[in-house]
TORDO-918264 format. One record per residue (C-alpha): z, y, x; residue number from 1; residue in one letter. Coordinates in steps of 0.02 Angstrom, whole numbers. Layout:
<atoms>
<atom><pz>Z</pz><py>Y</py><px>X</px><drenkol>NUM</drenkol><dopa>a</dopa></atom>
...
</atoms>
This chain:
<atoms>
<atom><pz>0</pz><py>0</py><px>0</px><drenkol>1</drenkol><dopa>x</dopa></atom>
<atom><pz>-32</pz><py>170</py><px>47</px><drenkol>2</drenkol><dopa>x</dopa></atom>
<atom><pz>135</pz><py>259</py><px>130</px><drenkol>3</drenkol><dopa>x</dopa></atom>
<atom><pz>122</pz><py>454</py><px>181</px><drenkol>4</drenkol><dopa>x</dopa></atom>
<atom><pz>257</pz><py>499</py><px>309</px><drenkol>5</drenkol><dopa>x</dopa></atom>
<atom><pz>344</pz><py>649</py><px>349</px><drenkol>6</drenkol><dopa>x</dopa></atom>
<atom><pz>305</pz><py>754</py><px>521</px><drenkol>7</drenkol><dopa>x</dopa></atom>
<atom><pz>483</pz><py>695</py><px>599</px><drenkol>8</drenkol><dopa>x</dopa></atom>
<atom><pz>408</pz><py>503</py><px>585</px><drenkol>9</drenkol><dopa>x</dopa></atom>
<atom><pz>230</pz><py>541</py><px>645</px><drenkol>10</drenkol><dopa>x</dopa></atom>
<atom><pz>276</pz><py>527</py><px>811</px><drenkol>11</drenkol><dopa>x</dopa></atom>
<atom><pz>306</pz><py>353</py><px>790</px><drenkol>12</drenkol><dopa>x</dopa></atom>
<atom><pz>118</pz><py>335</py><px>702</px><drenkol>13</drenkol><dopa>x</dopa></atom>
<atom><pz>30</pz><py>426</py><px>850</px><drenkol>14</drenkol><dopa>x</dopa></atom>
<atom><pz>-1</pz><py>584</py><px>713</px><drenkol>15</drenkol><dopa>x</dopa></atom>
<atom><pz>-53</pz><py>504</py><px>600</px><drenkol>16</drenkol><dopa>x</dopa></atom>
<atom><pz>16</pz><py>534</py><px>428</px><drenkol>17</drenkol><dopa>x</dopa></atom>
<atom><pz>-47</pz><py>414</py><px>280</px><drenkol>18</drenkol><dopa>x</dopa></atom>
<atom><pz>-17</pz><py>204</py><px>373</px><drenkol>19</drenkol><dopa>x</dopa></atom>
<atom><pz>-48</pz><py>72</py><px>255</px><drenkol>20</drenkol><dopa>x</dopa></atom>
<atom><pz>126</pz><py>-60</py><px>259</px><drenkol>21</drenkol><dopa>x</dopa></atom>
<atom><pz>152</pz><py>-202</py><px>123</px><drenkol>22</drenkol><dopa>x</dopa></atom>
<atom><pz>321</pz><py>-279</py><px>57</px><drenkol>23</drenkol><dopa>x</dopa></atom>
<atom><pz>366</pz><py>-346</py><px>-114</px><drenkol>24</drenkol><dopa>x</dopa></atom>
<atom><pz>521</pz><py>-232</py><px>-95</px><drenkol>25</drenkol><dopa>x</dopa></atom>
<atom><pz>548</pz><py>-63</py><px>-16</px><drenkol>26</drenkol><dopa>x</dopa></atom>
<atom><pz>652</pz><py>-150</py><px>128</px><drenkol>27</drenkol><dopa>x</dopa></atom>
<atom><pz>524</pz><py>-262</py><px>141</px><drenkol>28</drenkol><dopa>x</dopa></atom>
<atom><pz>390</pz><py>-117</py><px>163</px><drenkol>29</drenkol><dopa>x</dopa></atom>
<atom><pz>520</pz><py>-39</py><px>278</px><drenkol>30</drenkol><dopa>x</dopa></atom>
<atom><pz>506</pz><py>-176</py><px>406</px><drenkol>31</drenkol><dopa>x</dopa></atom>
<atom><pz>312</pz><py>-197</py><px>380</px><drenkol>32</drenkol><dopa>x</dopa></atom>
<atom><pz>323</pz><py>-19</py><px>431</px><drenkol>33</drenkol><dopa>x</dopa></atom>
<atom><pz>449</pz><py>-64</py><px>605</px><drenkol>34</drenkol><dopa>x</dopa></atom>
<atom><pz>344</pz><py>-208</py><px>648</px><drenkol>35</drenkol><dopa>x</dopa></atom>
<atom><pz>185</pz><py>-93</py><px>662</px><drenkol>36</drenkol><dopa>x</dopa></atom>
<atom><pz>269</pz><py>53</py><px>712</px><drenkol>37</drenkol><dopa>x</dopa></atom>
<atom><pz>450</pz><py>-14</py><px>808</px><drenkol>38</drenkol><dopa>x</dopa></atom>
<atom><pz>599</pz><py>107</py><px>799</px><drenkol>39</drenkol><dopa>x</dopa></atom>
<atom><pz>541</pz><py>214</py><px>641</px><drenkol>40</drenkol><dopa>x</dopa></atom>
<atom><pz>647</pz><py>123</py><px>512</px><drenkol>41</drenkol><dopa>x</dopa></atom>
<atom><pz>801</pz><py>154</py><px>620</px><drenkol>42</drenkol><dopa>x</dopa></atom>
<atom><pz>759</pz><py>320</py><px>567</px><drenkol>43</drenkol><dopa>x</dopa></atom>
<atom><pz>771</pz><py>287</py><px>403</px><drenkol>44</drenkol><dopa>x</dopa></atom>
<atom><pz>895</pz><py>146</py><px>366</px><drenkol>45</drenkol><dopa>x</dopa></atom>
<atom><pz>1068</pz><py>159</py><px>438</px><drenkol>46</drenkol><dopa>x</dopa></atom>
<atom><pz>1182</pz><py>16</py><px>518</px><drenkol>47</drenkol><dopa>x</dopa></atom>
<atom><pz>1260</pz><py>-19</py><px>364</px><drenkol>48</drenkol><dopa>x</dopa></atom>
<atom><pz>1093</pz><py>-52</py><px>289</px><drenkol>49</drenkol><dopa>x</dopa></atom>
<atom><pz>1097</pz><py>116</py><px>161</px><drenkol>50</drenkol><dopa>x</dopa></atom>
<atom><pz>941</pz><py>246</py><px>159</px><drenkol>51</drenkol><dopa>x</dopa></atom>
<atom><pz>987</pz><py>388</py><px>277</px><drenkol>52</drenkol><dopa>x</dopa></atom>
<atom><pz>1071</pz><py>530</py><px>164</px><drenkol>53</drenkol><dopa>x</dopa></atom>
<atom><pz>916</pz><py>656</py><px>237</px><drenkol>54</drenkol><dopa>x</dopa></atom>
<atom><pz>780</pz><py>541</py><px>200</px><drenkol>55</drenkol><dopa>x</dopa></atom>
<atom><pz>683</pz><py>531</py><px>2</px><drenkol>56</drenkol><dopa>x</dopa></atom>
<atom><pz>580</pz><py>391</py><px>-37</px><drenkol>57</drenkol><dopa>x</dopa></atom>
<atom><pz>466</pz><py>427</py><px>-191</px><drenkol>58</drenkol><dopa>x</dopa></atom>
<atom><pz>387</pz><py>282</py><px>-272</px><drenkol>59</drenkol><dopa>x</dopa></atom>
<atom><pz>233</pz><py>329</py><px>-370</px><drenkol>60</drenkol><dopa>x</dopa></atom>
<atom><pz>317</pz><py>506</py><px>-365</px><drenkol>61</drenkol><dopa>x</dopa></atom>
<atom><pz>486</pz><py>436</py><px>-439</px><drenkol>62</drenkol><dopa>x</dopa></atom>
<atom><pz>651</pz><py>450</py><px>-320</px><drenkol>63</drenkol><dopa>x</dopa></atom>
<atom><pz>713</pz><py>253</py><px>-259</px><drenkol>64</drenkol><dopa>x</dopa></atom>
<atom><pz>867</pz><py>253</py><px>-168</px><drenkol>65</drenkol><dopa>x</dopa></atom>
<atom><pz>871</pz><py>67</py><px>-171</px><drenkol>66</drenkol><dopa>x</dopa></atom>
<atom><pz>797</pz><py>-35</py><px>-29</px><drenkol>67</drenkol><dopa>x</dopa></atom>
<atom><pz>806</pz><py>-168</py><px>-166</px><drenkol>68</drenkol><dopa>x</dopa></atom>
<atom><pz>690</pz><py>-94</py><px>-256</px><drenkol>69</drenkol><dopa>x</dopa></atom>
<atom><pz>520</pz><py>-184</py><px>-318</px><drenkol>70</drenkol><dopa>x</dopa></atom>
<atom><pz>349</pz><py>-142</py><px>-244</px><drenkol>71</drenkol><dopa>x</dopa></atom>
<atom><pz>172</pz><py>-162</py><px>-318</px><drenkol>72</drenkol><dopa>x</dopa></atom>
<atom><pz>35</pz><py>-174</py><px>-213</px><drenkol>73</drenkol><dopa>x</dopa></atom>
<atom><pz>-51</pz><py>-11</py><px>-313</px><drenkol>74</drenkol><dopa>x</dopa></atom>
<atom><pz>107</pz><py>81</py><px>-298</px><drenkol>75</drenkol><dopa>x</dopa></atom>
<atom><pz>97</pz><py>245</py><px>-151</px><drenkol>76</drenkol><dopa>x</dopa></atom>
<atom><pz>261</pz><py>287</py><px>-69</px><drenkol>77</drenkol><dopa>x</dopa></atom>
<atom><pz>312</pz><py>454</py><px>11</px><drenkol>78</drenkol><dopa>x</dopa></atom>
<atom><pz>411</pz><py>462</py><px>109</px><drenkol>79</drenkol><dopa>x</dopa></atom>
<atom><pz>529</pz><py>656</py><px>145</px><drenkol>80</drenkol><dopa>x</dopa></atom>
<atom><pz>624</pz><py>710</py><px>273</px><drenkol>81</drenkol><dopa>x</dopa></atom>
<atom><pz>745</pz><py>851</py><px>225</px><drenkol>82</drenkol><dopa>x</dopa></atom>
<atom><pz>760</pz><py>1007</py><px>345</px><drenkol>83</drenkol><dopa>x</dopa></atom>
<atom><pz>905</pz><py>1055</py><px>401</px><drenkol>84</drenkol><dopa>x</dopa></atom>
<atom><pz>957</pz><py>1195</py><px>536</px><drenkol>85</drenkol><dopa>x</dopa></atom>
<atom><pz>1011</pz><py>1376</py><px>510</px><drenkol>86</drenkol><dopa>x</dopa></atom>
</atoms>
């Protein structure tokens, strides 16, 4: 399925923006994701297995804070890092 990333993640992609990742679940996609591109899900899942509290993961536009959560094939995931700074 089609995943667009955030600039703090590209670096990870070599700049590139929309990968392509598969899963039936969105931990599943999640390690499709580190096994293509090793270290970026570190930067989204913590040790304790949880979705970072600065990163959003929309699901066909739709906020999933579950890594449990069920994946279609036709389903597009974006993925948001939140700024933060002052």
């Amino acid at each position: 399925m089609k995943v667009q990333l955030p600039t703090p993640l590209v670096d990870y992609t070599n700049g590139v923006r929309y990968v392509a990742a598969s899963g039936r679940t969105l931990d599943e996609l999640l390690r499709d994701l580190d096994r293509q591109y090793p270290g970026i899900r570190f930067r989204m899942v913590d040790e304790q297995e949880k979705i970072r509290p600065h990163i959003r993961i929309f699901v066909n536009a739709v906020l999933e804070r579950r890594l449990s959560a069920a994946l279609d094939p036709a389903h597009e995931v974006l993925i948001v890092a939140a700024l933060s700074g002052g």
